[in-house]
PDB file of N, CA, C and O in Angstrom, chain B, residues numbered from 101:
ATOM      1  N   UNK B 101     111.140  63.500  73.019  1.00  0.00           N
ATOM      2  CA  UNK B 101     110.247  64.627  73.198  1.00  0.00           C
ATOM      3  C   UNK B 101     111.108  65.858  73.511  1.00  0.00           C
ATOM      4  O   UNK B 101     112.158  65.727  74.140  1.00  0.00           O
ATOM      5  N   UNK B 102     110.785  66.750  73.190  1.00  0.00           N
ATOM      6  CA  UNK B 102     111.659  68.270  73.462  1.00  0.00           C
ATOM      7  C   UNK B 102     110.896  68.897  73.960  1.00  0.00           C
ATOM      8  O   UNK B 102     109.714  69.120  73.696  1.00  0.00           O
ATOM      9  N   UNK B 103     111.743  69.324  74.962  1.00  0.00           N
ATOM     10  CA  UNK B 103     111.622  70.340  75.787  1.00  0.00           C
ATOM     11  C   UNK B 103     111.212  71.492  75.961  1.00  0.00           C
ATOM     12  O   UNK B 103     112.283  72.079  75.809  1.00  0.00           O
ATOM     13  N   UNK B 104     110.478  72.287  76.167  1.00  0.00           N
ATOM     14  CA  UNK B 104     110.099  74.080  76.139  1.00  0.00           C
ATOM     15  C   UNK B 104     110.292  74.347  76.956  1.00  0.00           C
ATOM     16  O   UNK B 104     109.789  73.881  77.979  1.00  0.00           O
ATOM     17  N   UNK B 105     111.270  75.394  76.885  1.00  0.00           N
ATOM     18  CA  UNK B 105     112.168  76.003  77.782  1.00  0.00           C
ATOM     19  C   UNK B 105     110.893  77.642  77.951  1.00  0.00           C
ATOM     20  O   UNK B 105     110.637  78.598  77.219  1.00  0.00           O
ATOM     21  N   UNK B 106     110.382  77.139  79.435  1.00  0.00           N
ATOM     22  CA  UNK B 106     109.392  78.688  79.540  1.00  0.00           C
ATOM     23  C   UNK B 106     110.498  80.184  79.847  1.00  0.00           C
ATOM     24  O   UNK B 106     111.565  80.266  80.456  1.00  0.00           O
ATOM     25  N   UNK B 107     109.970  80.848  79.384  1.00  0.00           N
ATOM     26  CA  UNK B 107     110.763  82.257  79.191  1.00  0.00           C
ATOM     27  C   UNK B 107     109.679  83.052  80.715  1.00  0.00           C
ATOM     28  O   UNK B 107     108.492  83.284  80.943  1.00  0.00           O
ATOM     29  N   UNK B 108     110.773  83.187  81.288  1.00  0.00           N
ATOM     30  CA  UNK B 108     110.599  83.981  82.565  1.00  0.00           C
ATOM     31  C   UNK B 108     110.464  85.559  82.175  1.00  0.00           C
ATOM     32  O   UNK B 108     111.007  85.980  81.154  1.00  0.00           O
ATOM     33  N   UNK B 109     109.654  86.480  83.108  1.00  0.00           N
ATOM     34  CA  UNK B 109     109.641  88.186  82.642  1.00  0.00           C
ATOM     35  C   UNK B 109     108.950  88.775  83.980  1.00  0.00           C
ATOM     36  O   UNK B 109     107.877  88.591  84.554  1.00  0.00           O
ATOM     37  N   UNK B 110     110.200  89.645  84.212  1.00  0.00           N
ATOM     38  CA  UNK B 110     109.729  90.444  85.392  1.00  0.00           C
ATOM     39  C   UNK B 110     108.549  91.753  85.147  1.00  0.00           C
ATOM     40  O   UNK B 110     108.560  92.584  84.238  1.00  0.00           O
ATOM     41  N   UNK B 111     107.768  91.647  86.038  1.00  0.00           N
ATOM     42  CA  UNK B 111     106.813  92.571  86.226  1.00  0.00           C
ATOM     43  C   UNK B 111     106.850  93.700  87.090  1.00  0.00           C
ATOM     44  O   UNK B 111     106.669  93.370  88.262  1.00  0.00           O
ATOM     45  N   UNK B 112     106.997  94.737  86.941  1.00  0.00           N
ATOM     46  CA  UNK B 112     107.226  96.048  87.788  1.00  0.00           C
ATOM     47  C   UNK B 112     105.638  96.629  88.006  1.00  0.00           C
ATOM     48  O   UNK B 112     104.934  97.013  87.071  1.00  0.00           O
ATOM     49  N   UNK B 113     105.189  96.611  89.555  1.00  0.00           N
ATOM     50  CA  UNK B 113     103.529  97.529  89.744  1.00  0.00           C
ATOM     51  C   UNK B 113     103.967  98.218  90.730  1.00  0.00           C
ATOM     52  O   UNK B 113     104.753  97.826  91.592  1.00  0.00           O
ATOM     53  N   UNK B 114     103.323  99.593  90.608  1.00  0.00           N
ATOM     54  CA  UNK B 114     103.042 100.363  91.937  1.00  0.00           C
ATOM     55  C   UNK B 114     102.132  99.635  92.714  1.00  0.00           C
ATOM     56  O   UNK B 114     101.087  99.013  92.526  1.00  0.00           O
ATOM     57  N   UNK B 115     102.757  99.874  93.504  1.00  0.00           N
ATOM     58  CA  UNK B 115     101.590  99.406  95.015  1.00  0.00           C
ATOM     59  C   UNK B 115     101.455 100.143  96.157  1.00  0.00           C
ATOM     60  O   UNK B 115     102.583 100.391  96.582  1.00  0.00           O
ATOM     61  N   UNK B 116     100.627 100.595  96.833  1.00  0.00           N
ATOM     62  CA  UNK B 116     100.367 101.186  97.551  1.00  0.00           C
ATOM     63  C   UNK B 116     100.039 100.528  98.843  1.00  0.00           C
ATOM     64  O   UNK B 116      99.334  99.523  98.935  1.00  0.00           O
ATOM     65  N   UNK B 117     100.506 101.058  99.680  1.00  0.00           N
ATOM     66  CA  UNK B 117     100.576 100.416 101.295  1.00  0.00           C
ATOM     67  C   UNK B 117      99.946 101.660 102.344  1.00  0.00           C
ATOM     68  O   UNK B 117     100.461 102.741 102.630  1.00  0.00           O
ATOM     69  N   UNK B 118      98.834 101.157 102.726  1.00  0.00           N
ATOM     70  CA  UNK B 118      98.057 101.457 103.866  1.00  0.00           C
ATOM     71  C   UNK B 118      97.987 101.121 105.105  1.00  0.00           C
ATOM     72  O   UNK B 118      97.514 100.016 105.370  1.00  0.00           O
ATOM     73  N   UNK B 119      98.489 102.086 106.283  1.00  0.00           N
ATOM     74  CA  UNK B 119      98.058 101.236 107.469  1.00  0.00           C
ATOM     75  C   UNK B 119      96.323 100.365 107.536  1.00  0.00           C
ATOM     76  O   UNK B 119      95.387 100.444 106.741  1.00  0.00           O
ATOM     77  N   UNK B 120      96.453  99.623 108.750  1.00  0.00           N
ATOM     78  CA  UNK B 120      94.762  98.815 108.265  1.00  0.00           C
ATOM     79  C   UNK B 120      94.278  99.386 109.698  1.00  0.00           C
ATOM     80  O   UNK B 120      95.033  99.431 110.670  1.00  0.00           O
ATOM     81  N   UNK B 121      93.179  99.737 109.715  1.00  0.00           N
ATOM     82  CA  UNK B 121      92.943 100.135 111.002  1.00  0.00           C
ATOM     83  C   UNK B 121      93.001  99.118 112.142  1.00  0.00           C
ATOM     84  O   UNK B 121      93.701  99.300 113.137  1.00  0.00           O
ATOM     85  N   UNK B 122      92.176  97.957 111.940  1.00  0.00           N
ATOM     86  CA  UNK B 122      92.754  96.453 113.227  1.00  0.00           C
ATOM     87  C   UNK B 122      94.413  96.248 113.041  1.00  0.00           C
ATOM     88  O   UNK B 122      94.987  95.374 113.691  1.00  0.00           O
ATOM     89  N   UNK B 123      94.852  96.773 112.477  1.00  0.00           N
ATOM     90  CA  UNK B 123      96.577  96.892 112.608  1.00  0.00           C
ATOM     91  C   UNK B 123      97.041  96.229 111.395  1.00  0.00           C
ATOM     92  O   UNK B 123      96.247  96.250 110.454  1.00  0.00           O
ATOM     93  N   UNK B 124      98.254  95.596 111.203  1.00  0.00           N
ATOM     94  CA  UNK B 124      98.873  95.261 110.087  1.00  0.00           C
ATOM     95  C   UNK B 124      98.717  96.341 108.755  1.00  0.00           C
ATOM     96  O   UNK B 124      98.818  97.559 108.902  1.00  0.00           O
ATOM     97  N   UNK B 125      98.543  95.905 107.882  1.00  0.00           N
ATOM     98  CA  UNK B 125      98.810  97.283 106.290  1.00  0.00           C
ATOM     99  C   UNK B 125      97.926  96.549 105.255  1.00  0.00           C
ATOM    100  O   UNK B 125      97.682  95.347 105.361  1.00  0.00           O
ATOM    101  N   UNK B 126      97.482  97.280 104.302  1.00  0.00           N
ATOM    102  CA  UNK B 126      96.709  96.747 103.150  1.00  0.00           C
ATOM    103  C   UNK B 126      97.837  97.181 101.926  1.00  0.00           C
ATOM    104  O   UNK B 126      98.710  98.036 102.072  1.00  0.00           O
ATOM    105  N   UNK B 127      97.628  96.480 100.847  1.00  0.00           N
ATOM    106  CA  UNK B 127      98.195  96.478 100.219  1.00  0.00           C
ATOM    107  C   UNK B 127      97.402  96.547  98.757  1.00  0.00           C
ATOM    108  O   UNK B 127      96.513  95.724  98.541  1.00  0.00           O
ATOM    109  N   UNK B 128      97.689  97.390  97.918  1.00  0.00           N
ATOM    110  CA  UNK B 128      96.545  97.795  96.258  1.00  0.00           C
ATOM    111  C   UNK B 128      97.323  97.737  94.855  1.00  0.00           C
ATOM    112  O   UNK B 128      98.539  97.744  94.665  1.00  0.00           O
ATOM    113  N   UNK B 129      96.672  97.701  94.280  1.00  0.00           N
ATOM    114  CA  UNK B 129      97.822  97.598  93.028  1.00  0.00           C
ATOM    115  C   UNK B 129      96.524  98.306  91.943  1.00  0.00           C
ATOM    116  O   UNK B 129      95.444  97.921  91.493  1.00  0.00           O
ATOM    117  N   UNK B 130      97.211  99.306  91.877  1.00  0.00           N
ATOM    118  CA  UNK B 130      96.309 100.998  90.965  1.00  0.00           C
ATOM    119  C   UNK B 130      95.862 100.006  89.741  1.00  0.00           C
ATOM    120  O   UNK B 130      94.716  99.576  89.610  1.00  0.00           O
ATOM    121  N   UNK B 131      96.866  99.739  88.940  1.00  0.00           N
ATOM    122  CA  UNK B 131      96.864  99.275  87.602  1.00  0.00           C
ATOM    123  C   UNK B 131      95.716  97.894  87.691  1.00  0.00           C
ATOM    124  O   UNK B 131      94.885  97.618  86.827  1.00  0.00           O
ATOM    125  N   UNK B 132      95.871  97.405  88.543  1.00  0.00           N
ATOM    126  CA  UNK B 132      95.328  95.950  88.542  1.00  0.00           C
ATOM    127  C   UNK B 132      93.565  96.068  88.973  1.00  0.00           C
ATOM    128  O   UNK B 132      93.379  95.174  89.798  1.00  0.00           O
ATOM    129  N   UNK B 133      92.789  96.513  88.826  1.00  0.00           N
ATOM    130  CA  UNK B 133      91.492  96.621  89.811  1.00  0.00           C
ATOM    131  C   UNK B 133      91.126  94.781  90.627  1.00  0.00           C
ATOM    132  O   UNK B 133      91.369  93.662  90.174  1.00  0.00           O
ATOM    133  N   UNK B 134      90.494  95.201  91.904  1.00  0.00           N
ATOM    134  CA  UNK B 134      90.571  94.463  92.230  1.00  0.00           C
ATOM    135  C   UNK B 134      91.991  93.326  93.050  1.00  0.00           C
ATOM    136  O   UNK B 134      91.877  92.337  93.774  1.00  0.00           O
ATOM    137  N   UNK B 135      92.971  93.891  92.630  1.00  0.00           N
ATOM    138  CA  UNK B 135      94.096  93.393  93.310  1.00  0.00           C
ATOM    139  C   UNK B 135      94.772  93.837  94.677  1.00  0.00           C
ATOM    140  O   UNK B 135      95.637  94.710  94.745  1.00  0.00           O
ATOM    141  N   UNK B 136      94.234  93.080  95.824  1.00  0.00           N
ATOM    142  CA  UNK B 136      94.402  93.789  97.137  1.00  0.00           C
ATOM    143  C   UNK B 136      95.210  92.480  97.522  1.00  0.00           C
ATOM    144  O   UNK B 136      95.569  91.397  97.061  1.00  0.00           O
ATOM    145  N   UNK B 137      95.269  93.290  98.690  1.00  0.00           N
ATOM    146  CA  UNK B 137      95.616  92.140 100.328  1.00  0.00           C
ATOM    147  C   UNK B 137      95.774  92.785 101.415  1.00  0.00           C
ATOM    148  O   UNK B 137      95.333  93.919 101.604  1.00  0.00           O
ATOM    149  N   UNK B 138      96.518  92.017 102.352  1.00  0.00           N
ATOM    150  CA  UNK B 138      97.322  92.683 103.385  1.00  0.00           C
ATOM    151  C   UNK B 138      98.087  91.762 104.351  1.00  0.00           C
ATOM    152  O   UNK B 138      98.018  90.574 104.039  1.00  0.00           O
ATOM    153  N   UNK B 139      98.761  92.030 105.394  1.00  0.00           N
ATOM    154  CA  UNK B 139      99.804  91.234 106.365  1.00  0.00           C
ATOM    155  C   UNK B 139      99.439  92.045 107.467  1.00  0.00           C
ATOM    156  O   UNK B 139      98.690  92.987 107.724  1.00  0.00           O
ATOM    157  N   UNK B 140     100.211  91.353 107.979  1.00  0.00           N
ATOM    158  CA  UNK B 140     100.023  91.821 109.797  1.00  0.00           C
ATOM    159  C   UNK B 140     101.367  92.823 110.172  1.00  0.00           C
ATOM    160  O   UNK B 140     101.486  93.501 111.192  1.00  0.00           O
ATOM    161  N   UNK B 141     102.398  92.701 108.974  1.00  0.00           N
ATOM    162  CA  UNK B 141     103.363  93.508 108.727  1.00  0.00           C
ATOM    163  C   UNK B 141     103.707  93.696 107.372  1.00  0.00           C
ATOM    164  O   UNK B 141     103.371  93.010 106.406  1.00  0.00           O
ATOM    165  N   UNK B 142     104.592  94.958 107.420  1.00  0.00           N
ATOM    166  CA  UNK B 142     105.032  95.540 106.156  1.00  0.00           C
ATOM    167  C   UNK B 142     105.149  94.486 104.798  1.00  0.00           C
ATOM    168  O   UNK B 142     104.609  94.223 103.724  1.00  0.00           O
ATOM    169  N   UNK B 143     106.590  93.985 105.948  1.00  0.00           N
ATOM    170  CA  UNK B 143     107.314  92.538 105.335  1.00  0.00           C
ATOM    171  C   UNK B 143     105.654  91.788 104.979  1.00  0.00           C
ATOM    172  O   UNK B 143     105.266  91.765 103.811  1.00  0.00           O
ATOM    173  N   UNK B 144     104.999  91.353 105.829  1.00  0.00           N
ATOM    174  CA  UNK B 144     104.400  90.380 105.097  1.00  0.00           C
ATOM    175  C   UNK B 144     103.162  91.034 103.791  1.00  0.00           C
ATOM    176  O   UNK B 144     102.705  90.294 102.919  1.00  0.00           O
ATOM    177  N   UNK B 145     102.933  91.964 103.870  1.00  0.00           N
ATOM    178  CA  UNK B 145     102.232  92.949 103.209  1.00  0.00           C
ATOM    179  C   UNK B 145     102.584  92.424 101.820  1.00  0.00           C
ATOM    180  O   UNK B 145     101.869  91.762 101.067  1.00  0.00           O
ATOM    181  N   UNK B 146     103.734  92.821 101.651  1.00  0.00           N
ATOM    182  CA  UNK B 146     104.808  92.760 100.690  1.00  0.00           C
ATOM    183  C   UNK B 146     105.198  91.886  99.981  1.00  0.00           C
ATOM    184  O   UNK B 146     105.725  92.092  98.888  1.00  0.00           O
ATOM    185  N   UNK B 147     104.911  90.214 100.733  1.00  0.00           N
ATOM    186  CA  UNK B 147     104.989  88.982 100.530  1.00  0.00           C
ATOM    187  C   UNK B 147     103.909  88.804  99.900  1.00  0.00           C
ATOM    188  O   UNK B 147     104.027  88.359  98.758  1.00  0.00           O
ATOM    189  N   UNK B 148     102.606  89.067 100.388  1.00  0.00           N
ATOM    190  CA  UNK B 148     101.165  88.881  99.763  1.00  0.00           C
ATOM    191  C   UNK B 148     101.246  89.527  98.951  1.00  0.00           C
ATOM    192  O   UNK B 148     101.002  88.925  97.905  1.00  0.00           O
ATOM    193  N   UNK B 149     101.481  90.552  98.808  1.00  0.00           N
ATOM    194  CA  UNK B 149     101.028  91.579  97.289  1.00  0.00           C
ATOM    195  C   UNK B 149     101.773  91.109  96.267  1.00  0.00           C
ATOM    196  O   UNK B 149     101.284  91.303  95.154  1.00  0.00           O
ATOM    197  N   UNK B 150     103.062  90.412  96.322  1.00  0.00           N
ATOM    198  CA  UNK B 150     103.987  89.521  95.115  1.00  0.00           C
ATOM    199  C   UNK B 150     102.964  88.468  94.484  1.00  0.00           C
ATOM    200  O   UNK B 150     102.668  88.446  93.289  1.00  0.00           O
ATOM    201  N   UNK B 151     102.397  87.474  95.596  1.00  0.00           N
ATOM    202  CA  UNK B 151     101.347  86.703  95.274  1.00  0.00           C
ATOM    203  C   UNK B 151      99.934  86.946  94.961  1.00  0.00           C
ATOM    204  O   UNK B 151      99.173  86.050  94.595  1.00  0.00           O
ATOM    205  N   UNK B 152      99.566  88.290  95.126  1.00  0.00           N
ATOM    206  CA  UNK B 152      98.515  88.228  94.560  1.00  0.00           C
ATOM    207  C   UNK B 152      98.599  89.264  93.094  1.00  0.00           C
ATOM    208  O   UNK B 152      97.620  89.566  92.413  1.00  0.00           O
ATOM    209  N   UNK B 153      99.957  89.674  92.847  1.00  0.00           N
ATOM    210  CA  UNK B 153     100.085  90.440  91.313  1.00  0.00           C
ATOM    211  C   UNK B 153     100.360  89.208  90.749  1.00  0.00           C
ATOM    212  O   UNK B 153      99.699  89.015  89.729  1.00  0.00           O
ATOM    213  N   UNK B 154     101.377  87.974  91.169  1.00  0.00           N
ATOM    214  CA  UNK B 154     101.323  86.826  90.239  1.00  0.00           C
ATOM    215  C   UNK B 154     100.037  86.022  90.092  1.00  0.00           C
ATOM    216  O   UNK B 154     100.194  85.325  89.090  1.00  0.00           O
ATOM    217  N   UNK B 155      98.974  85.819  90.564  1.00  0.00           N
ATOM    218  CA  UNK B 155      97.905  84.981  90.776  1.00  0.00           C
ATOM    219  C   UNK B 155      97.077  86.020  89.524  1.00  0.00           C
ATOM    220  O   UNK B 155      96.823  85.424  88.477  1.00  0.00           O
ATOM    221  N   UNK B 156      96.790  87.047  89.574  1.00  0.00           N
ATOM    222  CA  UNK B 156      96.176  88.241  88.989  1.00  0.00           C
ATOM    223  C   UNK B 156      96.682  87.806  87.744  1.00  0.00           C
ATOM    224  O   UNK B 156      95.847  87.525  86.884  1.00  0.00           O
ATOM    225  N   UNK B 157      97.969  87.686  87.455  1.00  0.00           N
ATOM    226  CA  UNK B 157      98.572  87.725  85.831  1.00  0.00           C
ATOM    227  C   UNK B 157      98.602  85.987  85.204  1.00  0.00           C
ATOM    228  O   UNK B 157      98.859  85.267  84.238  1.00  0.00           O
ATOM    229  N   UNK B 158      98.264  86.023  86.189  1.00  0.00           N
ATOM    230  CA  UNK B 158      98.467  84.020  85.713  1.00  0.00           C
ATOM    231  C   UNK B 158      96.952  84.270  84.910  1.00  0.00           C
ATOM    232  O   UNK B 158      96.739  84.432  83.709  1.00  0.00           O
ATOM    233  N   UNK B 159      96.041  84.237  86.016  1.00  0.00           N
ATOM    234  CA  UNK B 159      94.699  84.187  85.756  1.00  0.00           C
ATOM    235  C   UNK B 159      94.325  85.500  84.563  1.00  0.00           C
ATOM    236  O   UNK B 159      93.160  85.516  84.167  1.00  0.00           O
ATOM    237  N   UNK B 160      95.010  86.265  84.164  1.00  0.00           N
ATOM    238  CA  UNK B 160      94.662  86.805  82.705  1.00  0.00           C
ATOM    239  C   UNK B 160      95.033  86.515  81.744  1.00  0.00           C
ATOM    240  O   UNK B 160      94.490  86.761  80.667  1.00  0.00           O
ATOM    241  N   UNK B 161      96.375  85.733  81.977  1.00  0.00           N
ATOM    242  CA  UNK B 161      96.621  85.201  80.885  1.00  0.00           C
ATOM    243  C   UNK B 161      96.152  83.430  80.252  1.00  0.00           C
ATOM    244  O   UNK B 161      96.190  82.985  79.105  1.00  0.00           O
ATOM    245  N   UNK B 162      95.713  82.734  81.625  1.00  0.00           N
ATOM    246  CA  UNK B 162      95.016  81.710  81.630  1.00  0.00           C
ATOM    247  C   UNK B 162      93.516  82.187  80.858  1.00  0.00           C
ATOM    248  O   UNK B 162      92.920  81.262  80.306  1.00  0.00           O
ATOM    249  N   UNK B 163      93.211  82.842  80.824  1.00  0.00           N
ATOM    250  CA  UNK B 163      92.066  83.629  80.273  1.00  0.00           C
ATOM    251  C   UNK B 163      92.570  84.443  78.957  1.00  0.00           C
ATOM    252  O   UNK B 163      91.760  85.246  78.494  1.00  0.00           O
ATOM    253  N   UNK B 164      93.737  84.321  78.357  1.00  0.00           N
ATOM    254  CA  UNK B 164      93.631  85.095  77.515  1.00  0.00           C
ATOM    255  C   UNK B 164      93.645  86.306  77.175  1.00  0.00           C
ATOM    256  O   UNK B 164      93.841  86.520  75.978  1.00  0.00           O
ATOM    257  N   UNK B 165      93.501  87.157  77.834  1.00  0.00           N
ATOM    258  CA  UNK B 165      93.201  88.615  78.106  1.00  0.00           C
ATOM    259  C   UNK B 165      94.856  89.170  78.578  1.00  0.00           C
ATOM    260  O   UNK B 165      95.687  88.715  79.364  1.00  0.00           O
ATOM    261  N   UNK B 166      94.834  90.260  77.750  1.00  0.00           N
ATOM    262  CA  UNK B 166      95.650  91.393  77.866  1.00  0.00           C
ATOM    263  C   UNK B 166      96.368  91.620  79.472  1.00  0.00           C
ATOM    264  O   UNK B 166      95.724  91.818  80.502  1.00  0.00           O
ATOM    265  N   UNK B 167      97.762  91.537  79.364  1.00  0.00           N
ATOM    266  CA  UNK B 167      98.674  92.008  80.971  1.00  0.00           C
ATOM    267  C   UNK B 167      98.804  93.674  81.035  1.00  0.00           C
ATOM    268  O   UNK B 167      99.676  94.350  80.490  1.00  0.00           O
ATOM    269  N   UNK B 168      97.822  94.090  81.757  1.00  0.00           N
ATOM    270  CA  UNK B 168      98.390  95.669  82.151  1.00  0.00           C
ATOM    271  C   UNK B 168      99.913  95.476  82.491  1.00  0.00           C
ATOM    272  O   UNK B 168     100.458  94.575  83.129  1.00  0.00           O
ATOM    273  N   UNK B 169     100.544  96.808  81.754  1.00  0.00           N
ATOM    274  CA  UNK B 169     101.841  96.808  82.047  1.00  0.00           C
ATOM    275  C   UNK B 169     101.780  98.024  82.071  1.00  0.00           C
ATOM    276  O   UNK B 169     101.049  98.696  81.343  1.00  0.00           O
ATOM    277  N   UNK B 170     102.991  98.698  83.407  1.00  0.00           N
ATOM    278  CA  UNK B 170     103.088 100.337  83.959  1.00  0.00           C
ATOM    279  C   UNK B 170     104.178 100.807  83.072  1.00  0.00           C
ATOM    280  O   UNK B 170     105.241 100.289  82.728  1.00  0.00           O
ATOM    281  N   UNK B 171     103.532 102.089  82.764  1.00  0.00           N
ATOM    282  CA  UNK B 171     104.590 102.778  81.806  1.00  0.00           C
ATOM    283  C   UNK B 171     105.729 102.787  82.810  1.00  0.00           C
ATOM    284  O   UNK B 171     105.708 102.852  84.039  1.00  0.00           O
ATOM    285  N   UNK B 172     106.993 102.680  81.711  1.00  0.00           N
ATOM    286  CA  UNK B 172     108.595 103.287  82.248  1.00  0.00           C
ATOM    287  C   UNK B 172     108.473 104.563  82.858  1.00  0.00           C
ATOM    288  O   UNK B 172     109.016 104.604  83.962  1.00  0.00           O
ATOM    289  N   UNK B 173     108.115 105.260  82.615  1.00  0.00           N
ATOM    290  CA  UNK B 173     107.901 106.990  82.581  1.00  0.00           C
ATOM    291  C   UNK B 173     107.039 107.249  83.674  1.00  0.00           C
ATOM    292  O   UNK B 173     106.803 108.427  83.940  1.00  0.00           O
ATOM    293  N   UNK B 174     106.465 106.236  84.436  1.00  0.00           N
ATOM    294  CA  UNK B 174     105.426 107.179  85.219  1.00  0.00           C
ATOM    295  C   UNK B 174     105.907 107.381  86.839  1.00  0.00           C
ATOM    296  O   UNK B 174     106.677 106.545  87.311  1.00  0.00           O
ATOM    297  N   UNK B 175     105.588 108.143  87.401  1.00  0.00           N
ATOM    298  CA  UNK B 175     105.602 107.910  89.063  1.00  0.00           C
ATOM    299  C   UNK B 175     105.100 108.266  89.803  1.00  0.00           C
ATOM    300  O   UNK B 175     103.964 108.691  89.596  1.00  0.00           O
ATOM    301  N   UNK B 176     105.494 108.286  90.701  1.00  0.00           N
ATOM    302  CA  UNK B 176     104.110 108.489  92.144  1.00  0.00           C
ATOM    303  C   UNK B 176     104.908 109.441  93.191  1.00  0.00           C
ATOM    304  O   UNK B 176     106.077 109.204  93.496  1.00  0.00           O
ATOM    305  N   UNK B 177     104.201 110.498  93.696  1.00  0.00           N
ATOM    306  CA  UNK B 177     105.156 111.347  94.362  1.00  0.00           C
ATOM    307  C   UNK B 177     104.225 111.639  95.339  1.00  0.00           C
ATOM    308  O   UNK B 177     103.164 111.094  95.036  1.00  0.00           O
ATOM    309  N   UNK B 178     104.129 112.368  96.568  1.00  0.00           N
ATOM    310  CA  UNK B 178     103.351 113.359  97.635  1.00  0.00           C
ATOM    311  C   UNK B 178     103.215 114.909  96.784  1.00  0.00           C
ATOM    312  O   UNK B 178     104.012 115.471  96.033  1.00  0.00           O
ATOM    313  N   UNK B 179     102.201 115.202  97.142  1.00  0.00           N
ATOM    314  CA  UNK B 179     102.121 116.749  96.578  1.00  0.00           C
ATOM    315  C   UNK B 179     101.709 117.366  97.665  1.00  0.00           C
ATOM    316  O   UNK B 179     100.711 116.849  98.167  1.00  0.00           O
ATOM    317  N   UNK B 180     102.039 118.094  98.087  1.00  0.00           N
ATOM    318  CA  UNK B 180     101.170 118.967  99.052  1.00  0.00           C
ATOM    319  C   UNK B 180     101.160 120.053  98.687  1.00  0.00           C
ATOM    320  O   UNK B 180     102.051 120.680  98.115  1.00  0.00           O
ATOM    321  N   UNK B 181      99.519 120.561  99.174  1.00  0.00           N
ATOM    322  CA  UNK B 181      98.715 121.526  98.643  1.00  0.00           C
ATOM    323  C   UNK B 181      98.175 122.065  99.970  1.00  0.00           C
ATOM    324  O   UNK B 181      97.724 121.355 100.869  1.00  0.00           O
ATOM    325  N   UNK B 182      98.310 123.930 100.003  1.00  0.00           N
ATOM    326  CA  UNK B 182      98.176 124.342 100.982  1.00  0.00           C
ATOM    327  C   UNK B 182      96.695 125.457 101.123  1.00  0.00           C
ATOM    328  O   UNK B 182      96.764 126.557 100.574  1.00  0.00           O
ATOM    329  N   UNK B 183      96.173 125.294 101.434  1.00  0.00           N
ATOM    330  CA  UNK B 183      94.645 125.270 101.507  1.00  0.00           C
ATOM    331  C   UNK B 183      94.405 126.624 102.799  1.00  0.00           C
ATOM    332  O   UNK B 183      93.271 126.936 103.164  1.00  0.00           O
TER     333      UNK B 183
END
């Protein structure tokens, strides 16, 4: 029997990190709707949000359906606007 060798591929998402008001941080992923979490710290914030962008992409592609992928080109900056 032969082998299939699965082909590994890194995924790059913005994510956005919120303090949570009962403490620890939330964690969002723009591109993904529906793709949250959070930790009781940064670090773990950070840990969850890995697992729930892989759980998210498993389950679309277990389904068939199209992987949002973030343009090369885009980014995320602060603007401030003075009012």
């Amino acid at each position: 029997m032969k082998k299939t060798k699965l082909k590994k591929q890194i995924l790059n998402y913005t994510v956005v990190f919120e303090p949570a008001e009962e403490g620890g941080y939330i964690a969002h992923v723009p591109l993904l709707p529906g793709c949250h979490t959070q930790g009781k710290t940064l670090d773990e914030a950070y840990k969850m949000v890995q697992d729930a962008i892989s759980l998210y992409v498993v389950t679309l592609r277990d389904e068939s359906k199209e992987v949002p992928l973030e343009s090369q080109s885009s980014f995320t900056a602060k603007v401030p606007v003075y009012t």
